[in-house]
C-alpha positions as CSV (number, residue, x, y, z in Angstrom):
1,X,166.6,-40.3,-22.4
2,X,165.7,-40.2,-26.3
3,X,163.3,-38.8,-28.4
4,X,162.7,-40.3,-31.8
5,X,161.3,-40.7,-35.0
6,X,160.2,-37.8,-37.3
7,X,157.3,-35.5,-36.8
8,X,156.2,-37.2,-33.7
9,X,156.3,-34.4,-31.6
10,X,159.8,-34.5,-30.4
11,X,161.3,-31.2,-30.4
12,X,157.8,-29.4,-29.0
13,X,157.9,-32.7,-26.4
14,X,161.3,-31.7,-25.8
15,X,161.0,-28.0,-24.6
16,X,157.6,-28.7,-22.7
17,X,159.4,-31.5,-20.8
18,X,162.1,-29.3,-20.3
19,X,160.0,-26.8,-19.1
20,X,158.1,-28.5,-16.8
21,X,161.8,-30.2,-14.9
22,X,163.1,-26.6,-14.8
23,X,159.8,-25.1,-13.2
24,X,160.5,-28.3,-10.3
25,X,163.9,-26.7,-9.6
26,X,165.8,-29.5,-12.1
27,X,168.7,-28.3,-14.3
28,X,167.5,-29.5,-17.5
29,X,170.5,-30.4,-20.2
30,X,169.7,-31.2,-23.6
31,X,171.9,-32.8,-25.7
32,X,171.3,-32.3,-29.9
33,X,171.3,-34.6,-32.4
34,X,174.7,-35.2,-33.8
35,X,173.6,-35.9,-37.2
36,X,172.4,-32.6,-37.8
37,X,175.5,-30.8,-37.9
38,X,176.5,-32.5,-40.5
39,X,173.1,-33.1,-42.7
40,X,172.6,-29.6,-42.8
41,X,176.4,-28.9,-43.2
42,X,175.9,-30.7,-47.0
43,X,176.4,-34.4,-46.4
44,X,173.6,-36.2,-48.6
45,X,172.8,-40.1,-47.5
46,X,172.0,-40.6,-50.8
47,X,175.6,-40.1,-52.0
48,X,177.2,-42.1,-50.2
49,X,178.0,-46.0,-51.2
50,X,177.4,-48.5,-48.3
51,X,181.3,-47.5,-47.3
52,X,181.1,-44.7,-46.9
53,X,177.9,-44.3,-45.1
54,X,179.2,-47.4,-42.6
55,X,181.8,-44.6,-41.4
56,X,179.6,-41.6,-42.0
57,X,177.3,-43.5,-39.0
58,X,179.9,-44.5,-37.2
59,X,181.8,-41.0,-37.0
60,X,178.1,-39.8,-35.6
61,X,177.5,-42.0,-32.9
62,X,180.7,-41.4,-31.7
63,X,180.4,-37.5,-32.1
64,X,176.9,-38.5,-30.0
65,X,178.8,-40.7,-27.2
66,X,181.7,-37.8,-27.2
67,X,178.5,-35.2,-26.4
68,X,176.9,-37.1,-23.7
69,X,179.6,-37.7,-21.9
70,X,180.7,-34.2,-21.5
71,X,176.8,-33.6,-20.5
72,X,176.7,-36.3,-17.9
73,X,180.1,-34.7,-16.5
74,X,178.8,-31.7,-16.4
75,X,175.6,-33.3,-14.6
76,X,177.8,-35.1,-12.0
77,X,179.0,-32.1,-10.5
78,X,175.8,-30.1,-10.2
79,X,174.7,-29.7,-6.5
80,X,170.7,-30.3,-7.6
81,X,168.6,-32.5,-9.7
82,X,169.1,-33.2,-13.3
83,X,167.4,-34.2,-16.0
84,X,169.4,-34.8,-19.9
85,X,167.3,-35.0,-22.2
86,X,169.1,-36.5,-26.0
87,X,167.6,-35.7,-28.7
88,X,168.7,-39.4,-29.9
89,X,170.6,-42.3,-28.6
90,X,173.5,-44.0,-30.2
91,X,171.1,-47.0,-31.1
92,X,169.3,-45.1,-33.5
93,X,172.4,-45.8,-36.1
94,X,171.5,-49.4,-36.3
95,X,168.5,-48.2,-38.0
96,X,170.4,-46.2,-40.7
97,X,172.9,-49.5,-41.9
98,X,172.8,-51.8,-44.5
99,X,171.8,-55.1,-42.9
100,X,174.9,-56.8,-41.5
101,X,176.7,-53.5,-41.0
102,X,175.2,-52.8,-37.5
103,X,177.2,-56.5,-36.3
104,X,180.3,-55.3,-38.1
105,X,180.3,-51.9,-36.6
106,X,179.9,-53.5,-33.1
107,X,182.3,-56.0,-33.3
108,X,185.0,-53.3,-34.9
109,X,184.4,-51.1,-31.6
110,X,184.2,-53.2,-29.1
111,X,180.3,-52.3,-28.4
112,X,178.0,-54.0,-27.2
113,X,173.9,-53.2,-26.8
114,X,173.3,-54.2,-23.3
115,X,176.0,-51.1,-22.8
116,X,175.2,-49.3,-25.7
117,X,170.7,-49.5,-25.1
118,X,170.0,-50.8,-21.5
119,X,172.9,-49.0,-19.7
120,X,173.8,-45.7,-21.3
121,X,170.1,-44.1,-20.7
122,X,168.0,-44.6,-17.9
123,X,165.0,-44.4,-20.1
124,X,164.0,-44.5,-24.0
125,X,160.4,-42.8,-25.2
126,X,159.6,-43.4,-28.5
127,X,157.1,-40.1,-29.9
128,X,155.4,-42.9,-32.5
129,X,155.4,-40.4,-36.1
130,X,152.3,-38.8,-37.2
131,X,152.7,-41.0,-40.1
132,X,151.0,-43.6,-38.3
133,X,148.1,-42.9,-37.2
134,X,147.2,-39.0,-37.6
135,X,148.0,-38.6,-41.0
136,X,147.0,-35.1,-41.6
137,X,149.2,-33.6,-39.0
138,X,152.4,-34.9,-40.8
139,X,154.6,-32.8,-42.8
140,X,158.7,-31.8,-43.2
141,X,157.7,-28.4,-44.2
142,X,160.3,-26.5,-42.5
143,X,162.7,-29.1,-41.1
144,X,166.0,-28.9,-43.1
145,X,166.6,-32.6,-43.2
146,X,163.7,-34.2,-43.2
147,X,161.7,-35.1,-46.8
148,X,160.5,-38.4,-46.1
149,X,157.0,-39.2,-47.8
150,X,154.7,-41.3,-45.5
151,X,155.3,-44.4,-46.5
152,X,159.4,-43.7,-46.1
153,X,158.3,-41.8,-42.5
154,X,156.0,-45.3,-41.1
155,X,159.3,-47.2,-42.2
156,X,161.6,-45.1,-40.4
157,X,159.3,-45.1,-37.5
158,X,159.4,-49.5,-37.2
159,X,163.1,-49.7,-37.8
160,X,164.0,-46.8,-35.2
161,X,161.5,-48.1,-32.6
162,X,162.7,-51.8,-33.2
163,X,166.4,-50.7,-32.2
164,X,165.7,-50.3,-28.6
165,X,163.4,-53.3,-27.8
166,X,164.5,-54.8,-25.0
167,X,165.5,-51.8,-22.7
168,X,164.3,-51.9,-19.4
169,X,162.6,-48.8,-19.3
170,X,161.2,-48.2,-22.7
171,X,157.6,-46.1,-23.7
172,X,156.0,-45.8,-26.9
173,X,153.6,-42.7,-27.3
174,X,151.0,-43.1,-30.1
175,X,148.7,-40.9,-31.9
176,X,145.6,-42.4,-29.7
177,X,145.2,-38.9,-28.6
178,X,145.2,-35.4,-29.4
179,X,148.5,-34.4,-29.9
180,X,148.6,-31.9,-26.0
181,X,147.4,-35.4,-24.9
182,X,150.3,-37.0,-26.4
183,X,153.1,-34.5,-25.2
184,X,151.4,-34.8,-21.5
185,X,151.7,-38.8,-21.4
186,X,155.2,-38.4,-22.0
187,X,156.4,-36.5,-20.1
188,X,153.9,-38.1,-17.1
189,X,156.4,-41.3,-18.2
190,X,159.5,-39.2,-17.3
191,X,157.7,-38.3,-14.1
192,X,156.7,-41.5,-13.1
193,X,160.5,-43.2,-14.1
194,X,161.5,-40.3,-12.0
195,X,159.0,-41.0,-8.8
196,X,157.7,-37.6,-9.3
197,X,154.0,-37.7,-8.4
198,X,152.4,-35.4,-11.5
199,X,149.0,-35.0,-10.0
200,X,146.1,-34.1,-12.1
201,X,148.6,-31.8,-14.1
202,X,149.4,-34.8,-16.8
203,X,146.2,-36.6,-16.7
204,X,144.8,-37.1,-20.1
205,X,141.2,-35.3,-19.4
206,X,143.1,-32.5,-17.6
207,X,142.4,-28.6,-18.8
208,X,144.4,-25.2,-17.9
209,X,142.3,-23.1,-15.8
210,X,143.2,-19.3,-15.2
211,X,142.1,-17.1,-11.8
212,X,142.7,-13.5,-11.7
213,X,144.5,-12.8,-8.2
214,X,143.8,-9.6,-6.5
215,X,147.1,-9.2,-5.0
216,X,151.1,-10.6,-4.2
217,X,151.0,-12.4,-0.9
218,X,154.5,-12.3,1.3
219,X,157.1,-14.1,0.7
220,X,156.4,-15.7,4.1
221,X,153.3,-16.7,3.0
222,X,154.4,-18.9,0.2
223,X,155.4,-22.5,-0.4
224,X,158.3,-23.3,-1.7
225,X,158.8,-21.6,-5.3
226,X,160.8,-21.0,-8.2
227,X,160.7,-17.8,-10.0
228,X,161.6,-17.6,-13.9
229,X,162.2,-14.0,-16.0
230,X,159.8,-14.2,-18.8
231,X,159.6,-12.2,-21.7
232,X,157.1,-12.6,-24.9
233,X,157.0,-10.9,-28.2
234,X,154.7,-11.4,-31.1
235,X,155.8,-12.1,-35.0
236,X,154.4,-10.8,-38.3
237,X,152.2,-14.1,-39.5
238,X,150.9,-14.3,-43.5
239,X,147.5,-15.2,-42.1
240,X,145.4,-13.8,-39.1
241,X,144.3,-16.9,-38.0
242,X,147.7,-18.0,-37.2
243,X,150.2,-16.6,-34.5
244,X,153.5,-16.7,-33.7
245,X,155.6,-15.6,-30.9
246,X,159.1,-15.6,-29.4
247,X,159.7,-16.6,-25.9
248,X,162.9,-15.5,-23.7
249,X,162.8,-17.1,-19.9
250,X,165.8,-17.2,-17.8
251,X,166.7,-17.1,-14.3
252,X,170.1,-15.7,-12.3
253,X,170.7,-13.9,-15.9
254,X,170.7,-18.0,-17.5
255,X,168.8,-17.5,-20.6
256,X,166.5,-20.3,-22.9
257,X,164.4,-19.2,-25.8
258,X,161.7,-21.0,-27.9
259,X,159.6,-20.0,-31.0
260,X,156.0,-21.1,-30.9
261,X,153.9,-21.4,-34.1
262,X,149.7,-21.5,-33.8
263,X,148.2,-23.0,-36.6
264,X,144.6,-22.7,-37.6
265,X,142.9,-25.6,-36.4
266,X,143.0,-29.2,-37.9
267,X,140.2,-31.3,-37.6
268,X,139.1,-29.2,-34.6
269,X,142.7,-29.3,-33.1
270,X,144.7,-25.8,-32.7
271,X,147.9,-27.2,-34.0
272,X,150.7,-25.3,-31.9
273,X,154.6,-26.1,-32.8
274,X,157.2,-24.7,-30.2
275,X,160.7,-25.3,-30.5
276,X,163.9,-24.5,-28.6
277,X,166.4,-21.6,-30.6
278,X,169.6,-20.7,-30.0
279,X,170.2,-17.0,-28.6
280,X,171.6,-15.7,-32.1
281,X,168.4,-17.4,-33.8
282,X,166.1,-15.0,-31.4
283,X,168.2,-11.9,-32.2
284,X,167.2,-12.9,-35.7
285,X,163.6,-13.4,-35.4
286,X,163.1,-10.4,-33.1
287,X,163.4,-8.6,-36.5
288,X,160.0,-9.8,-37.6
289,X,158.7,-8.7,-34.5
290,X,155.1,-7.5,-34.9
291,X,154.7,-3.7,-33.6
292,X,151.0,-3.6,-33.3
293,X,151.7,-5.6,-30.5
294,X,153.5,-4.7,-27.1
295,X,156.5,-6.9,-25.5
296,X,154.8,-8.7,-22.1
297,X,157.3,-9.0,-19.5
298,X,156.3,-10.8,-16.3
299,X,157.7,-12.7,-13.5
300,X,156.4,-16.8,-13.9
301,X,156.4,-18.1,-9.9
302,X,156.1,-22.2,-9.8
303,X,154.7,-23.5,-6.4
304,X,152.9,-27.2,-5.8
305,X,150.0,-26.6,-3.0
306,X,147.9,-29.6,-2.3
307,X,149.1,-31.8,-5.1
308,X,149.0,-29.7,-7.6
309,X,151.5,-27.5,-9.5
310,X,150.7,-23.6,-9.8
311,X,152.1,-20.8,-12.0
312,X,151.5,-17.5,-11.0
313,X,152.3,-15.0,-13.5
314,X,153.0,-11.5,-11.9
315,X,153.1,-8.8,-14.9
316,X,155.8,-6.8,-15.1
317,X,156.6,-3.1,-16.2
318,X,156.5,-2.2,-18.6
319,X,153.5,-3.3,-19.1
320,X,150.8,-2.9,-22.0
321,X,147.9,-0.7,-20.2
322,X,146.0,-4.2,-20.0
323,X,148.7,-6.1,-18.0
324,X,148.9,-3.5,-15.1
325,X,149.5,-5.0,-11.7
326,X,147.6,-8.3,-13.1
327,X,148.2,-11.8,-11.5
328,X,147.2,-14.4,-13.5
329,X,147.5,-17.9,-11.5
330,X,147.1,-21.4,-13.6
331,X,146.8,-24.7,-12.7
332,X,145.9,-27.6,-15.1
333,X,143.6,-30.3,-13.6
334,X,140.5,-32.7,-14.2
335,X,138.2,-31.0,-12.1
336,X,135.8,-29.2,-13.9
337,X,133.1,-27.6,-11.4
338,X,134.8,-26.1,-7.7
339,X,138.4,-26.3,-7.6
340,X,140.0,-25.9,-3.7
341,X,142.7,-22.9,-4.4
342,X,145.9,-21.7,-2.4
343,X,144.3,-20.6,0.6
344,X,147.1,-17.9,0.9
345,X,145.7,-16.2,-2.5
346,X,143.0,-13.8,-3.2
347,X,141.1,-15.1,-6.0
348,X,138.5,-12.6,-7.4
349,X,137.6,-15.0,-10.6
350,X,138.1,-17.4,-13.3
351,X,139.1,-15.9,-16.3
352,X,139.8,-19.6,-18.7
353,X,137.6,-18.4,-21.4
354,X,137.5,-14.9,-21.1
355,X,139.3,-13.4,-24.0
356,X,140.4,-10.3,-22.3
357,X,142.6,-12.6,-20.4
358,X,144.8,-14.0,-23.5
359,X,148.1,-13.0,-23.6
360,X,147.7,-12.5,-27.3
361,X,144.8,-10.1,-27.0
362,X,146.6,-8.4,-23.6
363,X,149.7,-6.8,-26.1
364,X,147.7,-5.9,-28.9
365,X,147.7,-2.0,-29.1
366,X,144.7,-0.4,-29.0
């Protein structure tokens, strides 16, 4: 799999995706981009003559091949499902060479792109840029290697999509929606390459709902489930209308962690940017940690009843004097009026709107 392009939503499509495989059962493996490493490790494009940057690319797609074959070994010999996602694919260099060079480099290494595109991923998505098409969402602020204008970004964009035309299993995702929208359709396009059945959970119209559940049911009682340690602290944001927060979810002691930005809205959109960190870059931000707010810890439980996929959040001690013995259950779907709910739950009421039910107004202190 690839994502691409700049500011198109990749890294938040990323950890959702990832998310949502991992709340299945999957063992979700991401692999980074290679070029990275060494853009923020100094090396400028811009000072390199056409030489030079023919082996700069060519030392990073083969630091990418070298990657994602240790991740598909490690794949091989899992006993379960699993999904890799790449951050990019090695057919993105083409779009970084002087015209000619990409023939050259093939020809020097033996390559081909029916081995290289069609038979090395089972499926390319394209996250079309912001730059085309919702404008006022794009921006590098923030990324430490991207500071392309928009005209240099809706370039990019063409020449990175028009390097893997012609694989067999190949989706564009465009700005023709809200960006929530957007991130759903993809990863409803992994789920449908996959012959997952998504339900209403990825249909564009669909909403989150939220039930308050009067108590835990046995374990007898239940479907099939997963069950995820989750852990969320608030930041310290310049601006009240904007929040930030740190997420830590693991399971058998197997950490991931993500940092999620909410903007102030956008042309009525509540812009939200979450990204996967590494463990040391949580230890880091858990010094900005806000303390007028508590730390939630809960227990996430993934189930599918009737079609549909359920998370039932059991709050954990200890627990803000808000969160006490609450069970939150949510579902997203189209259905807006009567909604047919586990029949093994006790549901006293909806709570989607009520803001006594958001998290973020649950661990403020009083």
């Amino acid at each position: 799999m690839s994502y691409l392009s700049p500011c198109g939503g990749k890294t938040t499509g990323q950890i959702r995706l990832g998310t949502f495989f991992e709340n299945l059962g999957w063992k979700v493996y991401r692999s980074p981009e290679s070029a990275l490493a060494y853009l923020s490790g100094g090396v400028r494009f811009q000072e390199l003559n056409r030489e030079q940057a023919f082996k700069f690319q060519e030392d990073i797609i083969k630091t990418m091949m070298v990657i994602e074959d240790t991740f598909h070994h490690l794949a091989a010999v899992r006993q379960k499902n699993v999904l890799l996602i790449c951050d990019r694919g090695v057919m993105d260099g083409s779009a970084y060479l002087q015209p000619g060079d990409w023939g050259k480099m093939k020809e020097l290494n033996g390559w081909n792109e029916v081995n290289l595109r069609d038979k090395r991923y089972d499926q390319v998505i394209h996250m079309v840029s912001s730059s085309k098409g919702a404008e006022a969402f794009y921006s590098t602020d923030g990324h430490m290697t991207r500071h392309e204008d928009l005209e240099d970004a809706r370039q990019l964009d063409s020449v990175t999509a028009d390097a893997w035309v012609g694989h067999p299993y190949y989706d564009v995702i465009d700005n023709s929606t809200d960006f929530d929208t957007k991130i759903s359709r993809m990863i409803a396009a992994v789920c449908a390459r996959v012959g997952i059945d998504a339900q209403d959970r990825l249909a564009p119209n669909s909403i989150k709902r939220k039930f308050l559940v009067s108590c835990l049911p046995t374990d007898e009682e239940f479907p099939h489930y997963q069950e995820f340690d989750v852990i969320h602290d608030y930041l310290v944001t310049p601006s009240r209308k904007m929040q930030a927060r740190l997420r830590k979810r693991g399971q058998a002691n197997n950490w991931t962690y993500s940092h999620t930005i909410r903007r102030p809205e956008i042309n009525d959109q509540s812009v939200e940017l979450r990204m996967p960190i590494s463990e040391k870059d949580y230890q880091i931000l858990m010094a900005q940690r806000d303390d007028h707010h508590y730390t939630i810890y809960k227990t996430r439980r993934c189930f599918l009843w009737n079609n549909n996929y359920y998370q039932l959040d059991i709050y954990k001690e200890p627990a803000p004097p808000r969160c006490m013995g609450l069970l939150i259950l949510e579902v997203f779907t189209t259905e807006r009026k009567q909604l047919a709910l586990p029949d093994f739950l006790q549901v006293e009421k909806e709570v989607t709107y009520d803001p006594n039910y958001s998290m973020f107004n649950m661990s403020i202190k009083s």
